[in-house]
C-alpha positions as CSV (number, residue, x, y, z in Angstrom):
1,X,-42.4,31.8,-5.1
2,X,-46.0,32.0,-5.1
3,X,-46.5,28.3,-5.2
4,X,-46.9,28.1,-9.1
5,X,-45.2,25.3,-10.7
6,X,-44.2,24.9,-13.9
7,X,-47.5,23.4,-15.5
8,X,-49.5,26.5,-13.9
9,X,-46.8,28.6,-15.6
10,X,-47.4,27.1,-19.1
11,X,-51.2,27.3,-18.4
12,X,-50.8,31.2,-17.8
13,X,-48.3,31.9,-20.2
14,X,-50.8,29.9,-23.0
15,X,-53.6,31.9,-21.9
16,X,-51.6,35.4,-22.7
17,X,-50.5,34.3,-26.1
18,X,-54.0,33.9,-26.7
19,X,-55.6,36.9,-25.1
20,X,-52.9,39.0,-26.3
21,X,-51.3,37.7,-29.1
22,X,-48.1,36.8,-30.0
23,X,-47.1,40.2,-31.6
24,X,-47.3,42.3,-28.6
25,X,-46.6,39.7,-26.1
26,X,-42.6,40.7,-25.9
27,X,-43.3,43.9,-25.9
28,X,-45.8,43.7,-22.9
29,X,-42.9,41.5,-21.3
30,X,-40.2,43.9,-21.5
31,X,-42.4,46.4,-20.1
32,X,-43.1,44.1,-17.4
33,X,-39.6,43.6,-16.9
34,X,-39.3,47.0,-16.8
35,X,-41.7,48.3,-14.0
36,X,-40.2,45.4,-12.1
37,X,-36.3,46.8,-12.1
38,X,-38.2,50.3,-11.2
39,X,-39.8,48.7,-8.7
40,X,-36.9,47.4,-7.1
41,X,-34.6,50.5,-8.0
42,X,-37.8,52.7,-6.0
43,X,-37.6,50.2,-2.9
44,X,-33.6,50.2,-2.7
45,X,-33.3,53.6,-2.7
46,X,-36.2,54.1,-0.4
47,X,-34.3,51.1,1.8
48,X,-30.9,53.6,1.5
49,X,-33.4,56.7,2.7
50,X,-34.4,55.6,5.7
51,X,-31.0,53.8,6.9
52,X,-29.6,57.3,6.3
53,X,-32.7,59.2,7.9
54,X,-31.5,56.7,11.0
55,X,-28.4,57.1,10.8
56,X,-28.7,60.9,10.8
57,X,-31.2,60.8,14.0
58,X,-28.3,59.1,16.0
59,X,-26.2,61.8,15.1
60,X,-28.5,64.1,16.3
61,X,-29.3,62.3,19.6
62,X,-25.5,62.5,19.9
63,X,-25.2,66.3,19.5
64,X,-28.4,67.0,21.2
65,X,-26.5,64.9,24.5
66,X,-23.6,66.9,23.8
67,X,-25.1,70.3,23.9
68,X,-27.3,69.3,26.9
69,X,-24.2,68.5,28.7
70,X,-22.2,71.3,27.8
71,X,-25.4,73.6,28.8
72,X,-25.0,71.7,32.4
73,X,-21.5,72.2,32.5
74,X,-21.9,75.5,31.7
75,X,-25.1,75.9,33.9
76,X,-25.8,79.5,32.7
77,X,-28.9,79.9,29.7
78,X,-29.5,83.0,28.0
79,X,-32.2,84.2,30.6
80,X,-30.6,84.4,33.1
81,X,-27.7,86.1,31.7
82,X,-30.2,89.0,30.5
83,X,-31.6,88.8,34.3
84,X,-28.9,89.6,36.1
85,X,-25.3,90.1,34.7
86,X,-23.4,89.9,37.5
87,X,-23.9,86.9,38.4
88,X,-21.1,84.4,38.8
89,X,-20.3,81.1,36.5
90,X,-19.5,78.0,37.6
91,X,-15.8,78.5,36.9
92,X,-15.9,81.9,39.8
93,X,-17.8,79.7,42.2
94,X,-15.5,77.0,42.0
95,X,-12.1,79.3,42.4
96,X,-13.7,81.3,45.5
97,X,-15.0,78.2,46.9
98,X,-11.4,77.1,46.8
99,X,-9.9,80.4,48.4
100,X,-12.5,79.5,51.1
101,X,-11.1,76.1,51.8
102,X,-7.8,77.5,51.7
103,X,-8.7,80.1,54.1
104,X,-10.6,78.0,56.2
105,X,-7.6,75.2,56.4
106,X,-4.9,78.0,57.3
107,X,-7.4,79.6,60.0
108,X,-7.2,75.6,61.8
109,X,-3.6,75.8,61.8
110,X,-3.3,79.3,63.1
111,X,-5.5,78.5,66.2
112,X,-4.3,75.0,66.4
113,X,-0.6,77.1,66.8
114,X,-1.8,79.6,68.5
């Protein structure tokens, strides 16, 4: 792990009995072993938070294209509706655009028959 073999580990584990004693040594290792499951609990969920925070952004991104497309499709904002009312949507341009096609394709054949 961090290089230490096991006569380092002896060496350090010698050195606590001594400095510490060997009353309060298990007590200092369960805490020990303690703050480490913390530790590891804090940095999974953290992990978990931010693969969720992602997660969430794409979703986002998603409805943001969505809405941005449907505000192009739609092609009218809120402005310009308070501007001037009578003006026509997309659907009105596309239906009298199509009456004049259809008026302009009979108007051919009548002259052409003419």
């Amino acid at each position: 792990m961090f290089g230490i073999g096991m006569p380092e580990l002896i060496l350090i584990l010698a050195i606590a009995l001594i400095v510490i004693g060997p009353k309060k040594l298990p007590d200092l290792a369960k805490s020990l072993g303690r703050a480490m499951r913390e530790f590891k609990k804090a940095t999974h969920e953290l992990k978990e938070s931010i693969e969720i925070e992602s997660e969430m952004s794409d979703v986002k991104k998603s409805f943001d294209d969505l809405n941005q497309d449907l505000r192009d499709t739609i092609d009218v904002s809120p402005e310009s509706q308070a501007d001037s009312p009578a003006k026509a949507t997309p659907d009105n341009k596309k239906s009298s655009s199509g009456k004049a096609k259809k008026e302009t394709e009979s108007g051919t054949e009548e002259s052409g028959n003419g």
